[in-house]
LUMPA-941039 format. One record per residue (C-alpha): residue in three letters; residue number from 1; x, y, z. Coordinates in steps of 0.001 Angstrom, whole numbers, plus 500000, padded with zeros to 6 digits. Example, Ala and Ser with C-alpha at 12.3 -4.5 7.8 and 13.67 -1.06 7.14 Angstrom:
R   rest    nr     east    north       up
R    ALA     1   512300   495500   507800
R    SER     2   513670   498940   507140
END
This chain:
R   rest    nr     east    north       up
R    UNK     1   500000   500000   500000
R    UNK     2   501220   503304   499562
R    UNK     3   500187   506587   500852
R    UNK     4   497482   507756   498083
R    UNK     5   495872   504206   498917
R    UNK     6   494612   505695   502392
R    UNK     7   494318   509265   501038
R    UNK     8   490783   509007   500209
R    UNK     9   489568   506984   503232
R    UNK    10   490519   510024   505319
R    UNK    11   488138   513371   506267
R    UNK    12   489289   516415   503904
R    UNK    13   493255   515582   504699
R    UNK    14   495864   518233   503350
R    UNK    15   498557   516335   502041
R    UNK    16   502219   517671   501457
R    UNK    17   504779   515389   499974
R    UNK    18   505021   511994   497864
R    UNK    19   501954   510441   497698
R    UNK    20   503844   506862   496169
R    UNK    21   505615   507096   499430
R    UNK    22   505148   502975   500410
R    UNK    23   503087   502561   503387
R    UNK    24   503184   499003   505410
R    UNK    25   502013   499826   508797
R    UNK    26   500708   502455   511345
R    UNK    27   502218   503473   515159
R    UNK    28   501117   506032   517326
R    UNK    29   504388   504957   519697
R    UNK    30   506991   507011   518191
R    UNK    31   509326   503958   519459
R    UNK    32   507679   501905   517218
R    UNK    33   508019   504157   513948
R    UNK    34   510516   503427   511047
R    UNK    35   510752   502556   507511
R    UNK    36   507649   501751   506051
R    UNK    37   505496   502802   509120
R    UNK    38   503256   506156   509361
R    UNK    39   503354   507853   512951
R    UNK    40   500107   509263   514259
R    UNK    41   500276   511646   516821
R    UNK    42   497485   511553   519071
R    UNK    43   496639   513692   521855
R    UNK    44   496157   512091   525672
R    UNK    45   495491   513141   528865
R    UNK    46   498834   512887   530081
R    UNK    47   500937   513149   526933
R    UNK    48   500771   514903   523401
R    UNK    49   501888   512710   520629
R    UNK    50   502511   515833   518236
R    UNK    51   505621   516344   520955
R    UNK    52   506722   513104   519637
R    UNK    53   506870   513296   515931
R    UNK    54   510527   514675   515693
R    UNK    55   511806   511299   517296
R    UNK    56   509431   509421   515074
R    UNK    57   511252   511524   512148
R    UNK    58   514330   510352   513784
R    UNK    59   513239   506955   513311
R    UNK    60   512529   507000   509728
R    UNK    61   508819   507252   509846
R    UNK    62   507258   506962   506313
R    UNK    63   504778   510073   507263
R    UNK    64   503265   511872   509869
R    UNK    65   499549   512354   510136
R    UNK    66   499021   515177   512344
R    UNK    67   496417   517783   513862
R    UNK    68   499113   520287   513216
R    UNK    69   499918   521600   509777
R    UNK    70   504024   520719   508557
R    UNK    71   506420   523007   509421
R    UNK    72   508617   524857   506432
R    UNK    73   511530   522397   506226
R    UNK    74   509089   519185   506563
R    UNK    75   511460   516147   504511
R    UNK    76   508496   513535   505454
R    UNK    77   505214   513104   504026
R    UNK    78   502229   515052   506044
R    UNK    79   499174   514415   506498
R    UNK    80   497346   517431   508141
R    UNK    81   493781   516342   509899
R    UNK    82   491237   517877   512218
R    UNK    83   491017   514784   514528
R    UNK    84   493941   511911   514360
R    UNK    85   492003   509766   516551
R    UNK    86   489398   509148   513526
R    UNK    87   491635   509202   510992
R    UNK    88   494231   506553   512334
R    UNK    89   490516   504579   512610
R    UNK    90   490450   505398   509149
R    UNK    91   493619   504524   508271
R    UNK    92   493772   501099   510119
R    UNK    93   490465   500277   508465
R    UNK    94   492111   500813   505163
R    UNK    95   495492   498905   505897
R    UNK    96   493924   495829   507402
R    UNK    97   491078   495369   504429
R    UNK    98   487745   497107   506396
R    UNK    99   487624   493376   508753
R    UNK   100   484817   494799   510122
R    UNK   101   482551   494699   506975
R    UNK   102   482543   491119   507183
R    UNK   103   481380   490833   510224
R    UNK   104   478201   491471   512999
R    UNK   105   479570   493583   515538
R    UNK   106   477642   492654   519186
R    UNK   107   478956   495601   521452
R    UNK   108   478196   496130   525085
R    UNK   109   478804   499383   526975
R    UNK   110   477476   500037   530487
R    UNK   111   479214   500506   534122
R    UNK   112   478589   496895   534934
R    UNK   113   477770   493674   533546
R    UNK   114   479979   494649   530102
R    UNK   115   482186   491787   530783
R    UNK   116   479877   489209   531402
R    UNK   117   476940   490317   528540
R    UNK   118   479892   490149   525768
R    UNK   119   480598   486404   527149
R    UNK   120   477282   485370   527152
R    UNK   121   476743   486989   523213
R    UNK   122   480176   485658   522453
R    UNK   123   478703   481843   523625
R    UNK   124   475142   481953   522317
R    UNK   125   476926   483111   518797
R    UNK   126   479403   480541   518653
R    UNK   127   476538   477714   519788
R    UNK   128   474133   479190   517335
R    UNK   129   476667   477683   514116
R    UNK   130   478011   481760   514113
R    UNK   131   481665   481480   514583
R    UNK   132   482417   484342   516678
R    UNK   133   485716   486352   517977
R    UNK   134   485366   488460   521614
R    UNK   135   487453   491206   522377
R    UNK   136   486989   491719   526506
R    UNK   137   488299   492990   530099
R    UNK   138   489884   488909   530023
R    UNK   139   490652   487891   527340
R    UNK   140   490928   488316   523367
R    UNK   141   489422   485348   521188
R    UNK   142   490184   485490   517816
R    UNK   143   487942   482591   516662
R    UNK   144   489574   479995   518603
R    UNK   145   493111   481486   519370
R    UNK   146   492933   483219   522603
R    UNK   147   495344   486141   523639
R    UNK   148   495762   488000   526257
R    UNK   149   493645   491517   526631
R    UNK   150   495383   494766   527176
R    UNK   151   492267   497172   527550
R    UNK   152   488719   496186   527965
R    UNK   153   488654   497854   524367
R    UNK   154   492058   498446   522717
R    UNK   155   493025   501489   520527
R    UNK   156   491214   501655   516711
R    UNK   157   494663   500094   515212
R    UNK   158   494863   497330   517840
R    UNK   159   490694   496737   516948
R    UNK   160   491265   496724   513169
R    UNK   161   493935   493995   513310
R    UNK   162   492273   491759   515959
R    UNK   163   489170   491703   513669
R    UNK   164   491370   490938   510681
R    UNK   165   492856   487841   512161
R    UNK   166   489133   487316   512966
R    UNK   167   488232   487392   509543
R    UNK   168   490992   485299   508446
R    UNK   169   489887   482363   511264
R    UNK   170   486886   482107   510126
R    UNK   171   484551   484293   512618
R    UNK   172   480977   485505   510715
R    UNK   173   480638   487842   514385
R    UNK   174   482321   489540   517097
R    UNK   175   480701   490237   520675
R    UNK   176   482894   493214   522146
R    UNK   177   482795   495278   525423
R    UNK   178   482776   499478   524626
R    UNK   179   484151   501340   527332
R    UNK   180   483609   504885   528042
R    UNK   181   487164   505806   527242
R    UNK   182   487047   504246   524087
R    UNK   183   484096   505902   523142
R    UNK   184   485182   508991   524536
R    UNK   185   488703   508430   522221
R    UNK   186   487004   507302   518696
R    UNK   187   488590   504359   519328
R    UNK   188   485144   502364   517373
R    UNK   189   485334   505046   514763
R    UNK   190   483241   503707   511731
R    UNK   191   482631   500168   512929
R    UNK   192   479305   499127   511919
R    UNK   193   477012   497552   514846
R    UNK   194   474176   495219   514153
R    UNK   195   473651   495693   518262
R    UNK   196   474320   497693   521165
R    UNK   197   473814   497022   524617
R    UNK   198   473492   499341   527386
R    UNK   199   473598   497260   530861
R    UNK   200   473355   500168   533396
R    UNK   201   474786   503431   534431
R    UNK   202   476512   503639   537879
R    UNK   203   479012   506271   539299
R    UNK   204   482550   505468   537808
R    UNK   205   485686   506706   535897
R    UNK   206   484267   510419   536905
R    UNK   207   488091   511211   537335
R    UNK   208   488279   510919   533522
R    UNK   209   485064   511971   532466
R    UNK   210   484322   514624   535833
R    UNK   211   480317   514419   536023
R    UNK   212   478073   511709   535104
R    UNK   213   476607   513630   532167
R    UNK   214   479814   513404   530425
R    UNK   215   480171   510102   531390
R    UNK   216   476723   509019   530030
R    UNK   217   477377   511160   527195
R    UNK   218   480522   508998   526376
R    UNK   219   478047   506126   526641
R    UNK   220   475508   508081   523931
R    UNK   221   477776   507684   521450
R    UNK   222   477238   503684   520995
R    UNK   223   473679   504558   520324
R    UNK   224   474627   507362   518274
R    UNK   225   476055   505363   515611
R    UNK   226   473781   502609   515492
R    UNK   227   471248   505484   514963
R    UNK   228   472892   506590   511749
R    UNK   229   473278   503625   510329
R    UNK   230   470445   501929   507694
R    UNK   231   469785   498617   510103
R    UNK   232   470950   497766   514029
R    UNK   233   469371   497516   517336
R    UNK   234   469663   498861   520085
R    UNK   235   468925   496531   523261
R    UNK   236   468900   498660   526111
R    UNK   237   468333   498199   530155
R    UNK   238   464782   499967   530738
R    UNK   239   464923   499280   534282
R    UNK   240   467964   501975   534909
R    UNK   241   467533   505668   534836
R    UNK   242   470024   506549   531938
R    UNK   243   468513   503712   530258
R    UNK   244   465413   505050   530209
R    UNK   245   466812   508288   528743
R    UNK   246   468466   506604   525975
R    UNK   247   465158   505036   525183
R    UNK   248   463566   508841   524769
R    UNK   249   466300   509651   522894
R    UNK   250   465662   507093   520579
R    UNK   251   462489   505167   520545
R    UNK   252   461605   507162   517133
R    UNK   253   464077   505251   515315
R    UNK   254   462051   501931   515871
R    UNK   255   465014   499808   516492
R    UNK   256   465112   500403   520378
R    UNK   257   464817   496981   522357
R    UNK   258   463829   497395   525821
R    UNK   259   464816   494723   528511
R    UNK   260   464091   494512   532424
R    UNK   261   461656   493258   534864
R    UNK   262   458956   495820   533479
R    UNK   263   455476   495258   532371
R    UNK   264   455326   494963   528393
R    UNK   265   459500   494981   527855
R    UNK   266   460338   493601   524545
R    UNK   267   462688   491106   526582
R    UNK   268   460980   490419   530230
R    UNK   269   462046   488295   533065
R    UNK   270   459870   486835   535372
R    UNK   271   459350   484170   537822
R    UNK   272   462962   484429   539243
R    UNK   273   464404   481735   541295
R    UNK   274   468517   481246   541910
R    UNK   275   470565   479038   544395
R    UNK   276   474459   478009   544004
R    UNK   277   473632   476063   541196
R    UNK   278   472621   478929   539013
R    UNK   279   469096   480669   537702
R    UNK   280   466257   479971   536126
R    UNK   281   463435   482195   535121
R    UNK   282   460401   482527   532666
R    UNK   283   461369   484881   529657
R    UNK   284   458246   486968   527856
R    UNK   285   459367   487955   524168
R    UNK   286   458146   488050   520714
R    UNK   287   454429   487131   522396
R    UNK   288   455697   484031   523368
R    UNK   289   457051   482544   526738
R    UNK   290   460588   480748   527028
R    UNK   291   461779   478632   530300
R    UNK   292   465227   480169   530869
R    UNK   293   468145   478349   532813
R    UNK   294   471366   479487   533208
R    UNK   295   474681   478743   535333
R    UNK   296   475232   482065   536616
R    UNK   297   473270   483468   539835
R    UNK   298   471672   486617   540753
R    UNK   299   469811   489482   539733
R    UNK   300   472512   490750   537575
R    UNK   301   472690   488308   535575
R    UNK   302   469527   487542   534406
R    UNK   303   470011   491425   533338
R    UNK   304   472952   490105   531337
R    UNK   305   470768   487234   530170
R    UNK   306   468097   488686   528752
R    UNK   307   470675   491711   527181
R    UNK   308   472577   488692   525596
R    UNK   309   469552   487185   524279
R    UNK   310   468044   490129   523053
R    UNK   311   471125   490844   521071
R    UNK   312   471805   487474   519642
R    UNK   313   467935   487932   518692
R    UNK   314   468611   490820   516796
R    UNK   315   471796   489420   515002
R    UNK   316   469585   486596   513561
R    UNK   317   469519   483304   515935
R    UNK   318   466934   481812   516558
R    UNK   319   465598   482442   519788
R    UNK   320   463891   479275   521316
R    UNK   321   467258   477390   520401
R    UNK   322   469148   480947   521512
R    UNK   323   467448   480182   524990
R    UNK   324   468593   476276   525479
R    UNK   325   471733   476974   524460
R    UNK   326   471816   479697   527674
R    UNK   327   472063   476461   530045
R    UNK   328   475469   475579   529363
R    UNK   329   476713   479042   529360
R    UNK   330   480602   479296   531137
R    UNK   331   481641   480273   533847
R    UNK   332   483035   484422   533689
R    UNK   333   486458   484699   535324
R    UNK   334   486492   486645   537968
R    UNK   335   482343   487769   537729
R    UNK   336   480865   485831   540914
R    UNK   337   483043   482789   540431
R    UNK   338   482434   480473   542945
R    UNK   339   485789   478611   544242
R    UNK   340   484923   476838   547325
R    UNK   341   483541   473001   546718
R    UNK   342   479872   472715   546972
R    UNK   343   480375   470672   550181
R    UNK   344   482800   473035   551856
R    UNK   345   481081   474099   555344
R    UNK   346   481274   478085   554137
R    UNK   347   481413   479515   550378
R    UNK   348   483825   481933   548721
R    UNK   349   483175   484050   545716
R    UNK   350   485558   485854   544164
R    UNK   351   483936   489096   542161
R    UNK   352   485422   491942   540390
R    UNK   353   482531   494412   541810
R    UNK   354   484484   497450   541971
R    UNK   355   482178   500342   542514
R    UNK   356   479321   500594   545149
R    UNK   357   476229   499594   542747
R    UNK   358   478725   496505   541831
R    UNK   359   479040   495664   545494
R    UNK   360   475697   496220   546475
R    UNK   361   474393   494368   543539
R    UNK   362   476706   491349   544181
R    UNK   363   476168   491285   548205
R    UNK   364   472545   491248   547049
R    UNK   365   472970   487968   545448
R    UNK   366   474842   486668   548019
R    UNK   367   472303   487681   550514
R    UNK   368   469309   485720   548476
R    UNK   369   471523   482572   549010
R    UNK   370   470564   482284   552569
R    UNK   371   474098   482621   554107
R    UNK   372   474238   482409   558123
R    UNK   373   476443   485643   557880
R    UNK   374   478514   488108   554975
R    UNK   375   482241   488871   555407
R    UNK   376   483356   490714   552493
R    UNK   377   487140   491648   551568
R    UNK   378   487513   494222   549573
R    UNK   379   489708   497722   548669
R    UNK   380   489806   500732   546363
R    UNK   381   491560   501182   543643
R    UNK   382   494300   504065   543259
R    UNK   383   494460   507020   540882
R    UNK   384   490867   506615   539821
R    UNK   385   487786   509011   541643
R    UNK   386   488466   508885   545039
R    UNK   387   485299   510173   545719
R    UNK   388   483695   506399   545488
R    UNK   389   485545   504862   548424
R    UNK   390   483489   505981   551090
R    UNK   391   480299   504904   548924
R    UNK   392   482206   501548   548130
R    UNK   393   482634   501410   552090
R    UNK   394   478792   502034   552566
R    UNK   395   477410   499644   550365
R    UNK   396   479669   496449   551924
R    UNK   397   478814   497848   555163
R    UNK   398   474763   498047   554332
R    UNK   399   474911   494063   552783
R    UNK   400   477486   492505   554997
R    UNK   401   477950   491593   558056
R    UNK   402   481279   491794   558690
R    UNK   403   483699   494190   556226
R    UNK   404   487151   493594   556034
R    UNK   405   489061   496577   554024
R    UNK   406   492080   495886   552408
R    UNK   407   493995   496772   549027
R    UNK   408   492958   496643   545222
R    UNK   409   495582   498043   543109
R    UNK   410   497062   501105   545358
R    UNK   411   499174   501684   542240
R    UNK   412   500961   505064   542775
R    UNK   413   498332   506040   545465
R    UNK   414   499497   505382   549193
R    UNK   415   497535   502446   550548
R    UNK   416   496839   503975   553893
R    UNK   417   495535   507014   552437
R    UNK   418   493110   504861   550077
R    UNK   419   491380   502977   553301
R    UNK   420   491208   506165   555070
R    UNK   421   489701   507375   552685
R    UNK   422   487358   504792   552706
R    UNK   423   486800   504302   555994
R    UNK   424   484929   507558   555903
R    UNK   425   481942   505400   554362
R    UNK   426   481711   503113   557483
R    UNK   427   478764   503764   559975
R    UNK   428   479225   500976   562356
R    UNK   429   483088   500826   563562
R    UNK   430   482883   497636   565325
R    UNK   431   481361   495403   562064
R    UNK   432   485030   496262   559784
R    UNK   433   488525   495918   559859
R    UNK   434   491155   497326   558091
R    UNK   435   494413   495165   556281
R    UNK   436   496688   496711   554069
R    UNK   437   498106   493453   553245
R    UNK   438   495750   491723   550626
R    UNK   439   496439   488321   550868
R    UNK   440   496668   488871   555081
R    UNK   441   493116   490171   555130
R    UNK   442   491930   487319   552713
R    UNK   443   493196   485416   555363
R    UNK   444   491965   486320   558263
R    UNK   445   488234   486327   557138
R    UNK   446   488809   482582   555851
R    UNK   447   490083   482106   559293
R    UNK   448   486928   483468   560991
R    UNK   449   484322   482048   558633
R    UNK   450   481967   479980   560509
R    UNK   451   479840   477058   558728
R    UNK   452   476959   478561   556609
R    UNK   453   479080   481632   556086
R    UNK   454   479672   483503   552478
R    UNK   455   482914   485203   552204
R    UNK   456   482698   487640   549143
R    UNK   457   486353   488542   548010
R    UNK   458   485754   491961   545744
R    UNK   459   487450   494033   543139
R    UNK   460   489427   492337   540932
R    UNK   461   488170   489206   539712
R    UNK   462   489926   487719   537281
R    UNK   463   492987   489595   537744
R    UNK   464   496251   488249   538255
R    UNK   465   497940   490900   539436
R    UNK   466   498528   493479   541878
R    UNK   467   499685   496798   540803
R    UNK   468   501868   498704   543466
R    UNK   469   504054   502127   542994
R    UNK   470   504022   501172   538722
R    UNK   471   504524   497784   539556
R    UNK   472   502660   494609   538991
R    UNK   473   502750   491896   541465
R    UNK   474   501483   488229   540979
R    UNK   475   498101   488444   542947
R    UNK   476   495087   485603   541667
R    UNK   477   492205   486317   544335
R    UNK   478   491090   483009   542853
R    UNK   479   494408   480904   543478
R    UNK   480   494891   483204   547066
R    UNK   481   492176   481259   548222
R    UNK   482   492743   478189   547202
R    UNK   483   495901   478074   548466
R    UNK   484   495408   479817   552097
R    UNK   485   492325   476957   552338
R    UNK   486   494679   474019   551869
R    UNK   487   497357   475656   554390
R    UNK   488   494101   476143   557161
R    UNK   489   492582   473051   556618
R    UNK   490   495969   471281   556694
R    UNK   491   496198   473337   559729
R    UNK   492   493450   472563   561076
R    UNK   493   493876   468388   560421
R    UNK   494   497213   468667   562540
R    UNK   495   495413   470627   565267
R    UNK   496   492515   468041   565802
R    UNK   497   495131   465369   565255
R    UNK   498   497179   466473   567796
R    UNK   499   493806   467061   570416
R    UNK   500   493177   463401   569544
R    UNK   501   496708   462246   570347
R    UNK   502   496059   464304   574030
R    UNK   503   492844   462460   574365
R    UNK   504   494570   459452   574091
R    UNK   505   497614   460021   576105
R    UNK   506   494924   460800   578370
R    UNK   507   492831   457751   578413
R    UNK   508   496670   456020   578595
R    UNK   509   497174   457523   582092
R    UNK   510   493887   456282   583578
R    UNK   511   494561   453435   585270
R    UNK   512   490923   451879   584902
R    UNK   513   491651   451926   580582
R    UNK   514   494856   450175   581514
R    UNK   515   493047   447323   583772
R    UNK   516   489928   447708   580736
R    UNK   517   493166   446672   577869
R    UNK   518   495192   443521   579789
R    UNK   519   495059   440670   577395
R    UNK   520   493401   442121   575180
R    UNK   521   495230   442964   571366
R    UNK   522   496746   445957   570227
R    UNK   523   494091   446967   567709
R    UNK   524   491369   446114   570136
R    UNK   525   492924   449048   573231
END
């Protein structure tokens, strides 16, 4: 490809330079330009990529597409543009063959349940003979070669080739998560969706976006495109507030889906019932009435159910099958993932609930399971808003019994400063305890769980990591667990052992078992 190949795919570009200039690739990591490669400067929070492009020059970079017009002594190709962030969408659309034309884009967007809802899609797609790819908080699947994920939704050049390798494994669909930032950054620039879901709208990331009408507004733009396109749907949550405002906003375009518990929803749940076995519930759609039952628990998730049906409705399954296929959904790392046996005398669920509705919707669940009391572990995470600690605080506090704060990812944030922070939320001092040390406080409630208990270990799920002062740690909530059960219950075998040896050193000493034992063999004292 050369550079008047991706000319035209571009908005109103002013071009100086060779236009046969050879173009092979795209950066926007000026450590990563050379030969061959065009630099993009994009502008972030913390760091101006325009500041960049002399090193990128440096480097050999084939041309610079830029927000700023080239200065007088420019050598390199430029590409002046209003907005770089949509035109290195562009671009990457262009190099890697428009992947996304060949396939039907599922994307969720939402504070919680994203995660989760683009599992579910990504399952009932694959089940319903539509091979599909998933791009996720856990993990990439590129139509069955899995990679690691590096955002919950990666940059628009990152996108373009993960749906080209997509395309190339055979996938007919993708199920993605949208997250605010990538909205926010044009990071889905000109993807075409056959559905959207909106899951909910909760206080979070306000130390990017600052109030939660930008934050919704980031959220908007999902819908926004679906709107202007000739066909999609748009499967919303009518049950939550913002919701309900995107359905205002767009019920005139006739292709707004409405889920919930509400009286005539397109997608209805009723008849709810859930134990540690999973859910099962009576679905009302297209005027006719499905039995749904599904592996996952709690009131949550049959929002993510019916938001994953209603979507896998709209990108042609058939539903009745779409529904039986719902049983054998799996397990979501990390997303209320049981890892105590079914027999063990107290459960443990590990859950990346990470602001308060998360918590409070989670210690909900747990709640509706009976338990004879709640401990829940869980910590803050640094340099995000710091003003949802104390409301992460309050909502453990209101749905446990017993809190125990602790650590999430401090990263360059001071620990101490987080839970104090924190701590503010707490209106009962005597039902909460504070451990810095993560795996210390995991500890110490599996020490003090009682039989019939729920422990509730919140915040980062499926992470294996923990991120302290710019550094990440091994740290598997999931495998802490594990492991700190074995060491009590091994503990705890060598404790009763030992009683039982004392017992019978005991009953040695009395002299009416030694008369009781004469003649009589070993085995048989």
């Amino acid at each position: 490809m050369i550079l008047r190949d991706l000319i035209p795919h571009l908005d109103n570009p002013v071009v100086s330079g060779s236009l046969d200039t050879p173009i092979t690739g795209l950066t926007y990591d000026s450590r990563k330009a050379g030969p061959g490669i065009a630099f993009v400067a994009l502008r972030g929070r913390t760091a101006d990529g325009h500041e960049y492009i002399p090193t990128a020059i440096q480097a050999g970079a084939a041309a610079i597409i830029s927000e700023q017009a080239p200065p007088d002594d420019a050598k390199v190709p430029w590409v002046h543009v209003k907005f770089t962030r949509i035109a290195l969408a562009q671009a990457a659309a262009a190099l890697y063959g428009f992947p996304a034309e060949k396939l039907s884009i599922g994307a969720v967007t939402g504070t919680n349940g994203k995660t989760t809802s683009a599992f579910l899609l990504h399952h009932l797609l694959n089940q319903g003979q539509k091979r599909c790819g998933l791009l996720s908080t856990v993990v990439y699947d590129l139509g069955g070669q899995q990679v690691p994920s590096t955002h919950t939704t990666p940059e628009s050049l990152e996108i373009q080739h993960l749906l080209s390798q997509m395309v190339d494994n055979g996938c007919r669909a993708v199920s993605m998560e949208a997250s605010s930032h990538a909205l926010d950054q044009e990071r889905m620039h000109g993807l075409p969706i056959a559905a959207g879901i909106f899951t909910n709208l909760t206080q979070d990331h306000l130390d990017y976006h600052g109030t939660m009408e930008a934050y919704y507004a980031a959220k908007v733009r999902l819908f926004e495109t679906i709107a202007h396109q000739s066909k999609g749907s748009m499967i919303i949550n009518a049950d939550d507030a913002w919701g309900r405002k995107l359905i205002t906003r767009y019920e005139s375009t006739g292709r707004v889906v409405r889920y919930g518990y509400g009286v005539g929803y397109d997608f209805r749940a009723v008849n709810v019932r859930f134990d540690l076995t999973g859910t099962t519930f009576e679905l009302e759609a297209i005027g006719r009435t499905f039995l749904v039952r599904t592996p996952l628990i709690g009131d949550f998730n049959v929002y993510n159910s019916l938001g994953a049906l209603a979507a896998a409705h709209a990108m042609g399954l058939n539903l009745r099958e779409t529904v039986s296929h719902l049983k054998n959904a799996p397990q979501v790392p990390g997303r209320l993932e049981r890892v105590t046996e079914a027999t063990s005398k107290f459960q443990v669920f590990v859950d990346y609930a990470h602001t308060p509705d998360a918590i409070e919707n989670a210690l909900k669940t747990v709640r509706a399971l009976r338990p004879r009391r709640i401990i829940i572990v869980f910590g803050c995470g640094g340099g995000r808003d710091r003003t949802k600690r104390p409301l992460m605080a309050a909502a453990a506090e209101a749905g446990s019994d017993i809190c125990v704060l602790t650590s999430d990812n401090p990263r360059q944030d001071d620990p101490q400063v987080i839970i104090a922070d924190a701590v503010k939320g707490f209106a009962r001092p005597k039902n909460h305890v504070t451990i810095v040390d993560r795996r210390e406080a995991i500890k110490i409630a599996l020490e003090n769980a009682r039989a019939g208990d729920i422990i509730l270990v919140a915040g980062k799920g499926h992470e294996d990591y923990q991120e302290i002062q710019g550094k990440k740690y091994p740290f598997d909530d999931r495998r802490v667990v594990r492991q700190l059960m074995t060491q009590i219950h091994g503990a705890r075998d060598a404790e009763r052992a030992e009683r039982e040896r004392e017992r019978e050193a005991e009953r040695d000493q009395d002299p009416r078992n030694r008369d009781a034992g004469r003649g009589r063999p070993p085995f048989y004292r």
